[in-house]
N, C-alpha and C positions, 0 to 999 in steps of 0.2 A: 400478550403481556398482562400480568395481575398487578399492574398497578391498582387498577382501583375497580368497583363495580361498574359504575357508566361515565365511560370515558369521558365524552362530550361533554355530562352534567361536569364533571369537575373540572376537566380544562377550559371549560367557557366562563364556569364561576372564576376560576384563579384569571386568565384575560379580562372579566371585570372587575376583579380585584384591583389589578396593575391599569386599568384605563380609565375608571370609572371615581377612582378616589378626590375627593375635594383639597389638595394642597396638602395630605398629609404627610407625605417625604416629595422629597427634588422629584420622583416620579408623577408624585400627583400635582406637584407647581405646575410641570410642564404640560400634562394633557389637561388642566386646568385652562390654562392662557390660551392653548390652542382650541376648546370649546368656545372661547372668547372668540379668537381670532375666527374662526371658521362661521359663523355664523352671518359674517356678509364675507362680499368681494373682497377681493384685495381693491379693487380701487376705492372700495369706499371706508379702509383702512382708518386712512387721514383722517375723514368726517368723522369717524366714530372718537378717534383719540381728542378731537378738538372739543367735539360736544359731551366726550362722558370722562375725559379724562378724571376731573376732581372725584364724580363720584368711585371711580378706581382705587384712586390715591387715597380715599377719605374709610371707604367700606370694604373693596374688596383685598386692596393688596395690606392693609391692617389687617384683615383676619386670615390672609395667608402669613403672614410676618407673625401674627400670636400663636398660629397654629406649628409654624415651624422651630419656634423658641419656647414657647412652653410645652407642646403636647408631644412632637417629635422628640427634639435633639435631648430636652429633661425630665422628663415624667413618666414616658413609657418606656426604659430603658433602665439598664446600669449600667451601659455602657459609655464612655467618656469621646464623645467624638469633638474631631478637631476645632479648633474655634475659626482657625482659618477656615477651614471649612465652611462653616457657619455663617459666616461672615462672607462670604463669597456667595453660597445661593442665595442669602437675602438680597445681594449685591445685584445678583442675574436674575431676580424677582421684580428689583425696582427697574432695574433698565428694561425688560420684560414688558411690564403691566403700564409704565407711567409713561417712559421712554419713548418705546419700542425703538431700542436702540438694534441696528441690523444686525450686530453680532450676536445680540441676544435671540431675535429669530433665528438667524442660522442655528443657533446651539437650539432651540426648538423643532427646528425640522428635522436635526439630524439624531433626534429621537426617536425611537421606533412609534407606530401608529400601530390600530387594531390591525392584524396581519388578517392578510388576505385569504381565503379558501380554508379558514379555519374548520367549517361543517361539511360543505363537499369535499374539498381536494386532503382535510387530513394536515394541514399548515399548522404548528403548533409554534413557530420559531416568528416574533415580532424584532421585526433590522430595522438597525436605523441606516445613514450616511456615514461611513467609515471616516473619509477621506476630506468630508465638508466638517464632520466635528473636528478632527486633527489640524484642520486650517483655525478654527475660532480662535479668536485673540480677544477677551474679553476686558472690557476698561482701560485700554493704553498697556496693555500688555499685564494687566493683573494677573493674569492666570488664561493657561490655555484649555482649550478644549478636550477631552478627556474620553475616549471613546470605551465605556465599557461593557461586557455581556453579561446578563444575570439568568442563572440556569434557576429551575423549578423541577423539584421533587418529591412524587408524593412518599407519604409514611405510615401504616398505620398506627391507630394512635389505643396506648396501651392505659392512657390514666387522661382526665378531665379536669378544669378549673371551676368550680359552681359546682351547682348541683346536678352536673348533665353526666350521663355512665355514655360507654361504647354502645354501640347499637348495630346489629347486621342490616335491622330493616331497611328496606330501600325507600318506605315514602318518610319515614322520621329523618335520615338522611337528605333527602328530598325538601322536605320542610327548615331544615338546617340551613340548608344551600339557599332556599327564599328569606330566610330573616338576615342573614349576610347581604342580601345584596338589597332588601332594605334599608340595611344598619348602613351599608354601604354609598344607597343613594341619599341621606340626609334623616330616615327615616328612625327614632329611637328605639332602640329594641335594647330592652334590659336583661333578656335571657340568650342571648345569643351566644351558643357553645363554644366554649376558648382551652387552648390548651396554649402550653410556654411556648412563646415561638422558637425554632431550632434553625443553627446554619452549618453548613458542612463546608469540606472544602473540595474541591477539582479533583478527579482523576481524567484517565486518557479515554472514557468513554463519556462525559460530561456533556460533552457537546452535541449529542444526541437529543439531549433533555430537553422541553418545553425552553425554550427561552426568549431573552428581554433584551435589546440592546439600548442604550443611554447615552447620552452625550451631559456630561456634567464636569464639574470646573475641577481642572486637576490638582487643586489645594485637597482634595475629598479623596479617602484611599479608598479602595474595595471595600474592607472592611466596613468603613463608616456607612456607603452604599449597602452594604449588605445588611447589615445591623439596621438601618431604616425601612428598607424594604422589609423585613423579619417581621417589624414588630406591626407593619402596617395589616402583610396575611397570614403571618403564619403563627398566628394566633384561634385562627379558623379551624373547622372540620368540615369536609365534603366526604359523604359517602365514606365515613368512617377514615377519613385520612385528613392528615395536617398538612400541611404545604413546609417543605424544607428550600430555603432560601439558598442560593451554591452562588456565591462568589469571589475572585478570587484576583490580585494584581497580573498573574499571568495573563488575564482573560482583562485584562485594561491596558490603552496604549494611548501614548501621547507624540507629536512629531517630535521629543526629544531635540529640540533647536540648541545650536551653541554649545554642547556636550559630547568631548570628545571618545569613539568608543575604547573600553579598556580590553585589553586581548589577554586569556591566563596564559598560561605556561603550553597547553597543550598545542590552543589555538596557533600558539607564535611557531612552535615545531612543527608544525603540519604547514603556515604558511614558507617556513623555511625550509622543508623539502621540498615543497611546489614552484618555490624559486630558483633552489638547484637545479631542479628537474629542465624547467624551463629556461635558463643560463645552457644547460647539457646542449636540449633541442637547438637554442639560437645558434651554438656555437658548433654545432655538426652541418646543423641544414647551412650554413656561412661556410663551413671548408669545402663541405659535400659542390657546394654552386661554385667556389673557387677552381674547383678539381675539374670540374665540368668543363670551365670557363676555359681551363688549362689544358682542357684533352687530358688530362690525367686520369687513369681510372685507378679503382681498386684493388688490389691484388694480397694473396697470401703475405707478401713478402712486405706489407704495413707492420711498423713495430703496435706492439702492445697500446700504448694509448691512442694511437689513430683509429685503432680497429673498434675499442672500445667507446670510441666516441661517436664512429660511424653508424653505432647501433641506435642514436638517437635522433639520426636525421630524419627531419619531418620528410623529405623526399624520394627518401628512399622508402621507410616505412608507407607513404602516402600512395608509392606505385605498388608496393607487394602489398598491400590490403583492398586498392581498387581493381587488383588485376583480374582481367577474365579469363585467366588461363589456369589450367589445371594439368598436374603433370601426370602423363602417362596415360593409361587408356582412361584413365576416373569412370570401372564399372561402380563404381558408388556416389557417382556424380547423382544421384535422385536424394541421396541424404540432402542435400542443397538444398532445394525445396523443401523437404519437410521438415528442416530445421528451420528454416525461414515462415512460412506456416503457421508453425507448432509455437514459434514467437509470438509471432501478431496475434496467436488466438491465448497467449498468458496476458499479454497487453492489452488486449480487449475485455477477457473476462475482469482482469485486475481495474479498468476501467469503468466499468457499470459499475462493480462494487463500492470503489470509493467515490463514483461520483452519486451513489445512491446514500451513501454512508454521509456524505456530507453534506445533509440538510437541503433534499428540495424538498420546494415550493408545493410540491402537488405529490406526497407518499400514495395516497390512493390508486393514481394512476401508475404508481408502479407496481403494486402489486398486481393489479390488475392485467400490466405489461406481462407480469411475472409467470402470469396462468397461460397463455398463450403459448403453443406447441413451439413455435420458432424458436421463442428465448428461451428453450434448453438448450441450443444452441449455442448460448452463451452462459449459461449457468451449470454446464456442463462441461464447459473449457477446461474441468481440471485434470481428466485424462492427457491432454496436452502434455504434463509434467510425462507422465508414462510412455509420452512418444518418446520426451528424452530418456530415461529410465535404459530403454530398450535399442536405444541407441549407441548408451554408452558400453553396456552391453557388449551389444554385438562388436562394438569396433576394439575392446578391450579382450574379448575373446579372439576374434579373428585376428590380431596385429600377432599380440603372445602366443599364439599359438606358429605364426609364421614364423616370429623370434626364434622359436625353440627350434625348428626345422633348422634355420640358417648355422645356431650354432649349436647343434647336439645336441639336446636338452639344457643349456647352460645358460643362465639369464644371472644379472647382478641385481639379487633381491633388494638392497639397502640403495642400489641409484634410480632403482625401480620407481620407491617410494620417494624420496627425496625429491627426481626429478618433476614428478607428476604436482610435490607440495610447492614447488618452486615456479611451475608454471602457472598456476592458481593465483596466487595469495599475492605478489606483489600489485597488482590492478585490484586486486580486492581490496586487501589494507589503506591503500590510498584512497580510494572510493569512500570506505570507511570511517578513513579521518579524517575524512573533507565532512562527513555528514554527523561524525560525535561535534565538529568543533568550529568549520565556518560555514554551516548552511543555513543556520539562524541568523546568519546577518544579512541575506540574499534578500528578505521580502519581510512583509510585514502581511496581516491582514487580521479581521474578528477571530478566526482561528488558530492562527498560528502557534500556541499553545502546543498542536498536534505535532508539531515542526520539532517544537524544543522538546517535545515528550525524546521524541524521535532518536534527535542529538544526543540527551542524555542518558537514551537509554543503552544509545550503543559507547560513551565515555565509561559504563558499568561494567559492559558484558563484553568489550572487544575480547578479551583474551579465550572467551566462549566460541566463539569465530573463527580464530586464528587455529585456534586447537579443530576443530570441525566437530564439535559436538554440542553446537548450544543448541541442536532439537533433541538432546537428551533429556532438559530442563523442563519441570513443568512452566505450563503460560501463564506468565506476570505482563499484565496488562501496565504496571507499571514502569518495567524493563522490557521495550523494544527497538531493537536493532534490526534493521534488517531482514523485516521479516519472512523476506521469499527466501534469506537463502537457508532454510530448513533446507531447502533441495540440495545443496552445496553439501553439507554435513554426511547426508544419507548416501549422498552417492560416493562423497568419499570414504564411509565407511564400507560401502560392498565393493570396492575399489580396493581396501585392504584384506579384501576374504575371496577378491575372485583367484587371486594364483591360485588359491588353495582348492580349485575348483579347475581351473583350468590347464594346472599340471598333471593332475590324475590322468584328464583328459589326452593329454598328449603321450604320455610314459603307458600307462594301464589302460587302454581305452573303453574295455569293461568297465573295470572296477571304475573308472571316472564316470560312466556313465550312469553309473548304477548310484556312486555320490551324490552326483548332480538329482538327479531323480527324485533322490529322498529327501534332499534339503528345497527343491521347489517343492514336493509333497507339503514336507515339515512348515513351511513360511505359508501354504494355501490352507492348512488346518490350524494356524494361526489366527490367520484373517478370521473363520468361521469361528474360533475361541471367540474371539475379541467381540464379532458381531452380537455372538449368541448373549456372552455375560452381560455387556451394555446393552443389549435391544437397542444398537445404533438403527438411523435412517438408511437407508440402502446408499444415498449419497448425499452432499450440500445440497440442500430445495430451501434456497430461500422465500420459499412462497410460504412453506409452513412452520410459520414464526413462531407458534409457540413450541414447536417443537426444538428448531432448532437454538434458540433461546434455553432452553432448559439443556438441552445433550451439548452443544458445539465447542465448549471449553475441552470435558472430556473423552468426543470426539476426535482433536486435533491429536490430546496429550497422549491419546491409545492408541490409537489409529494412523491418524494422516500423516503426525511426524515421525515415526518409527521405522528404523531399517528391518525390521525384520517384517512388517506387515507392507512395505511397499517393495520388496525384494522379488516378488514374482515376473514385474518387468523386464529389471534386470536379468533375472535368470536367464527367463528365455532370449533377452537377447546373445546371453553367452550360446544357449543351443542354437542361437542359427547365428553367430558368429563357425562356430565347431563346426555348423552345415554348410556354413561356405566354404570354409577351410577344405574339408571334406573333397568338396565337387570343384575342387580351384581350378582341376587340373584339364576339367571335361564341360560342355554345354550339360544342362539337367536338360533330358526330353522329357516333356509332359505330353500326354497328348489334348489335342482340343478341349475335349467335353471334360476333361479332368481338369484342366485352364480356367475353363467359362465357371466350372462349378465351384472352384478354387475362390475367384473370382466375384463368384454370387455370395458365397456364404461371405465371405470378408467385408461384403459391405452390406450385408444384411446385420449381421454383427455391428458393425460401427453404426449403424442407424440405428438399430435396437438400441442400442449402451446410451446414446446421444436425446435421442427420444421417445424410447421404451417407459419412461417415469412420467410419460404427458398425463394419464389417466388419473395421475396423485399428487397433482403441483395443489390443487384445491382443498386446503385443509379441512372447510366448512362440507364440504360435499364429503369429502373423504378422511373422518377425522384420523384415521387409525388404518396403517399399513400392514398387509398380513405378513404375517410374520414370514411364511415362506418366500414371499417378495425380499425382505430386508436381510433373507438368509441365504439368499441365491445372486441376487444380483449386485448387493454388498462386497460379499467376499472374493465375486469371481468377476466383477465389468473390468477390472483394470488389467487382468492377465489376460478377457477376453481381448482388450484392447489391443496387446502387444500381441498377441497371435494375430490378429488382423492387419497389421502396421506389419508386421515381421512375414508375412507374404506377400505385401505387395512390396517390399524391398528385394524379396528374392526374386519374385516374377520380374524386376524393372531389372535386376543386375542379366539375370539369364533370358532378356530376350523374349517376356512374357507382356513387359509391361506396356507396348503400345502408346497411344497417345497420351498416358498416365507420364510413363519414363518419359516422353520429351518434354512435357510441361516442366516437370520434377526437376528435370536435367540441363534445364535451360540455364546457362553462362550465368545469364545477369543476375542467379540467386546464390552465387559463387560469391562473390564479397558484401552481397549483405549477410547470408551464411555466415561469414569470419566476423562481422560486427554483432550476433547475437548474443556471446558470454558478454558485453559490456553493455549491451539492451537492459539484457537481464537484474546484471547490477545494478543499471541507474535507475529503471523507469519505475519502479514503486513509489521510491523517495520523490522522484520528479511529481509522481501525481499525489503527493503528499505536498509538497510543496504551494502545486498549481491551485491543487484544493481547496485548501488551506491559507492561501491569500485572497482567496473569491470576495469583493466586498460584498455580493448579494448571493442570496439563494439562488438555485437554478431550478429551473422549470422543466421540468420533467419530460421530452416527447422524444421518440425512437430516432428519428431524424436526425434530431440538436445532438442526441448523444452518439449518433456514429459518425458525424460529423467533427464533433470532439474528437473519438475517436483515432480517425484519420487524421488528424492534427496535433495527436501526443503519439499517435508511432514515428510520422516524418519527425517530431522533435527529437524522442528518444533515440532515432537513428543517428542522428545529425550528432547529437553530442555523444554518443556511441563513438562514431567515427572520428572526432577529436579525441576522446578518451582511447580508443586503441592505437590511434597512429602517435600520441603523444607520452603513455605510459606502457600499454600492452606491449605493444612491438619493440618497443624498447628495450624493456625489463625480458622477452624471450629471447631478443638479437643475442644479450647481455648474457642471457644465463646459457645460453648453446655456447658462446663463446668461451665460457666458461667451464665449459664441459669438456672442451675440444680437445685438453691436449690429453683427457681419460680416454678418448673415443680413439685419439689418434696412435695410441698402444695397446689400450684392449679389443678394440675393432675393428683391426686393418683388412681381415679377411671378410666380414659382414659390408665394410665401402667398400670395397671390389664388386665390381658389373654394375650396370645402369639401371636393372631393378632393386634392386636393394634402395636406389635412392629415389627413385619416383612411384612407389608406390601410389596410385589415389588412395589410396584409406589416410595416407598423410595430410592432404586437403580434406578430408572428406569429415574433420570436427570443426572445431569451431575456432579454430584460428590459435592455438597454442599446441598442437602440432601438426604444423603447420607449413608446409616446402615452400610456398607461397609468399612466405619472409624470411627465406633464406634461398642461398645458389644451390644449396644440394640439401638432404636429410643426409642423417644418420643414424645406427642402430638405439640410438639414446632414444632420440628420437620416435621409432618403430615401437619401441617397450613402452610409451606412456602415450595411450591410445583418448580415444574420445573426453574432453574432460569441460562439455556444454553440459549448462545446468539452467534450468526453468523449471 
């Protein structure tokens, strides 16, 4: 990062900027008192207030009281701050210093202090007490406790006050930095370099920044806080930069006591389908138990609103989503596993990241973690997306191309697409509008700012969503919604372009072959475009910061979100969708050594891809990647990926795959498998959330964080499984039902025979086509194949 030439020198000057000042804003009142306070025990408190109170009252808190009424709030400003205000820190001044009234220390402790591990561990973020400032009650209820965050950023500085010019040099800068914290400690310096203090306001990367938390009397707005602080440092220069003061009422909270919350319009809709919804559930799972109760079952012959009701019983839905049964021979029973898997390791990667993103304690030791061959392991998780990719694939190819067998070349293009958008989007939208409109009421904490970005980014852009194209958009860090499901978008774009790929294939099988051919060629010398013109990094290495810092915007916006540069998954899962089709009818013989070797290279491959880049996680060692690295293993790790992935699904369906297949294939990853499209959905925001309410920084060690880990997958499960048994399974009962009486005139000859309706490839997604929540499939069914997204 260029922020500034020597890190240390300036962030240690700006930390004694903010610790070091004599009373001259609420910041320096407070580490004032507590230089007081700190210098004996606490139990010798008492003694001290008894024997030095008067000279307190008489010297010291008179020159905090002139210094905050004349030098602060009037003369170094033109800004108009509150008088309440005013009147209220002199207020917390004298019960402070004269007092020591206990309220007044609480609201002192829950002030941030010099932060810890500042020069070893890389801590730039000083916290106070969330939870202990939000309780202060200050004078019989005068005013409450105020808990707010004040970010710090450097600028350089392009013009000078006095007679000082810009300078590169680093010891005139250096000497700069020593007359500040002169001027600073009591000492008079009459040339001390000043430029106009500046303040900014918040975006959604703010919270990265150097920062300050406060507990001050909530009569005092951001603003007023900010505009004091300003004018205290950011009137300075270190190393040729000015200090930008960033705060903001977002980034301030109070326990809001006695005030009731106001709901918009949006919020009241979204809570009013959730009541529906949940009225639907009570009153089905209540008939569903009556029926039971009565020996009554089910049957065809339920009029129209029973049946439609039955679709939302929690008990019915709760057994076809926990069940361990799978219909028919399920030779695709290893997808199970790997979509279970290939979950936990989006969950994981998306775990390190924002639990690194969210302000610990100890940066140092993560980058340090970062260099370490293992944690490409996880910072390589994003192949993961390419498991699904080539999944959907193959089961989109493999289903349609059955389709087409069953009924002559003859498929309904318009319920094709319809069905697939109607299996998606009602658990997404709701998901959705729980997170534009009541997930900012769930929690509070120092960041939660991140929460509301969140909300409103997706009250912006839903209709971005709903259409499956908001990773068409470039990245506004100010509009985000949902940001994993870019995958959603893309897949249902090559989703709309595989008939057109997989019909050839069936009618012409030449010429389809020859299509297909030239469009994964075409989409593979994309990639190698795209590489070439950006001199992208061969992948995400968050080790080499400044690298990715400068490319990672227009990496995402060329690269990672774009169906035409992430389509090479896809493809080939269509070709070994086609290759299964192909061999449906016959065991593939391989022999041994063609197995083992099969075998070798596949995971020789997936090791390369995962830790092939260990030599260049080291920016300082290695500043600069050849170019033939970032043009080889850039354009071609994620198709290597699905070619590697895509024989060892072939090897497990034909009898290859040994104790691979029975792990893969084992039952019990059968219904966490159908809980992964609502994993998916919830767990970003959940660990935005979690984050985002942390009162403290977290301390950085391997352990703590897979620990964590393991403790937001169980959670993301769990509410997983409430969200698909209580909207998922519902909304597909609903929409099959709905289908039924097209399927029950255009498909009578495709339900005829018992395979037609138990196919495994129908389990074998992600629980939206799915036999497993229903008594039988149907051809509707068969045509909207795989539609998990990670």
């Amino acid at each position: 990062m260029d922020y500034f030439k020597d890190k240390y020198l300036f962030i240690t000057t700006l930390l004694a900027f903010m610790i070091s000042c004599n009373g001259q804003t609420i910041l320096g009142v407070q580490h004032f008192a507590r230089q007081l306070i700190e210098q004996e025990s606490w139990s010798q408190i008492a003694k001290h207030v008894e024997d030095h109170s008067r000279l307190v009252a008489n010297v010291q808190l008179e020159e905090l009281h002139r210094e905050l009424k004349t030098s602060l709030f009037a003369s170094n400003s033109n800004y108009n701050y509150s008088l309440q205000c005013i009147e209220d820190v002199v207020f917390y001044v004298d019960s402070l210093l004269l007092n020591r009234s206990k309220w007044a220390l609480e609201m002192l402790e829950s002030s941030a202090q010099f932060p810890a591990g500042v020069f070893g561990a890389g801590n730039y973020h000083a916290e106070g007490l969330f939870d202990e400032c939000l309780a202060v009650r200050g004078g019989s209820n005068r005013f409450q406790g105020q808990y707010c965050t004040v970010f710090f950023k450097p600028e350089r500085v392009s013009g000078m006050i006095g007679n000082h010019t810009t300078t590169e040099n680093n010891q005139t800068d250096s000497s700069t930095a020593l007359i500040i914290l002169n001027h600073l400690f009591g000492t008079s310096v009459e040339d001390a370099v000043r430029v106009e203090p500046k303040i900014s306001s918040v975006d959604p990367s703010t919270y990265m920044l150097p920062s300050l938390g406060l507990c001050i009397p909530s009569s005092c707005s951001a603003s007023d806080l900010a505009h004091s602080i300003a004018q205290l440092i950011g009137r300075y220069v270190i190393a040729n930069q000015s200090i930008v003061t960033i705060a903001d009422e977002k980034y301030c909270f109070t326990a809001e006591e006695d005030s009731s919350t106001s709901f918009s319009g949006p919020d009241i809709a979204v809570m009013a389908t959730l009541g529906v919804i949940g009225l639907l559930i009570f009153l089905a799972t209540a008939h569903e138990s009556w029926r039971m109760y009565r020996g009554i079952s089910f049957s065809g012959s339920d009029n129209a609103a029973v049946s439609v009701l039955h679709c939302f019983s929690a008990l019915n839905n709760g057994r076809k989503v926990l069940s361990l049964k799978s219909a028919g021979s399920d030779n695709l029973s290893s997808l199970h596993g790997i979509r279970f898997f290939s979950t936990c390791w989006v969950v994981l990667g998306h775990t390190w990241l924002k639990g690194i993103m969210s302000n610990v304690i100890n940066p140092n030791m993560v980058v340090e973690e970062a260099m370490r061959w293992e944690m490409e392991t996880i910072i390589n998780a994003t192949v993961s997306v390419d498991s699904f990719f080539l999944m959907s694939g193959l089961l989109v190819s493999h289903l349609l191309l059955r389709e087409l067998d069953r009924n002559e070349g003859k498929f309904n293009v318009l319920l094709f697409y319809v069905h697939r958008y109607l299996r998606l989007t009602p658990v997404y939208a709701i998901i959705l509008g729980f997170i534009a409109t009541l997930m900012v009421y769930i929690g509070t904490g120092p960041n939660w700012y991140n929460v509301i970005v969140a909300s409103e980014g997706c009250r912006v852009s839903w209709w971005r969503q709903f259409l499956y194209i908001n990773n068409l958009f470039p990245t506004d860090m100010n509009v985000q919604c949902m940001g994993e499901t870019w995958y959603i978008a893309v897949d249902m774009q090559l989703f709309i372009i595989a008939p057109l790929l997989i019909y050839p294939l069936w009618r012409w099988k030449n010429t389809g072959l020859i299509l297909l051919a030239i469009v994964t060629l075409a989409t593979l010398a994309a990639n190698f475009a795209v590489f070439a013109i950006y001199s992208f990094p061969p992948t995400l290495m968050p080790s080499r910061m400044q690298e990715m810092m400068r490319l990672v915007p227009t990496y995402m916006d060329n690269y990672y979100f774009k169906p035409w540069t992430r389509a090479p998954p896809y493809l080939i899962g269509i070709w070994t969708g086609w290759f299964l089709h192909r061999v449906k009818q016959s065991k593939l013989h391989v022999s041994p050594w063609i197995v083992a070797l099969l075998w070798t290279l596949s995971g020789a491959v997936a090791a390369s891809i995962i830790y092939g880049l260990t030599p260049y996680v080291n920016e300082t060692l290695v500043p600069t990647i050849d170019d033939v690295v970032k043009l080889t293993y850039g354009p071609l790790h994620r198709a290597a990926w699905a070619l590697a992935l895509a024989w060892t699904i072939v090897a497990c369906i034909h009898g290859y795959g040994g104790f691979i297949n029975r792990f893969l294939s084992w039952r019990g990853f059968l219904p966490l498998s159908r809980l992964t499209y609502c994993v998916y959905l919830i767990h970003f925001d959940y660990l935005n959330v979690f984050y985002s309410s942390n009162r403290k920084m977290i301390y950085y060690s391997f352990i703590d964080q897979l620990t964590t880990f393991f403790g937001i997958t169980v959670t993301v499960f769990a509410l997983a499984l409430i969200v698909s048994v209580c909207v998922e399974a519902p909304f597909i009962n609903f929409e099959r039902w709905l289908f039924k009486s097209h399927v029950d005139n255009a498909g009578t000859r495709a339900m005829k025979g018992k395979e037609s309706r138990t196919d495994p490839e129908l389990n074998a997604n992600n629980g939206h086509v799915n036999s497993t929540f229903h008594s039988e499939e149907n051809p509707v069914d068969a045509e909207v194949p795989s539609v998990m997204k990670l």
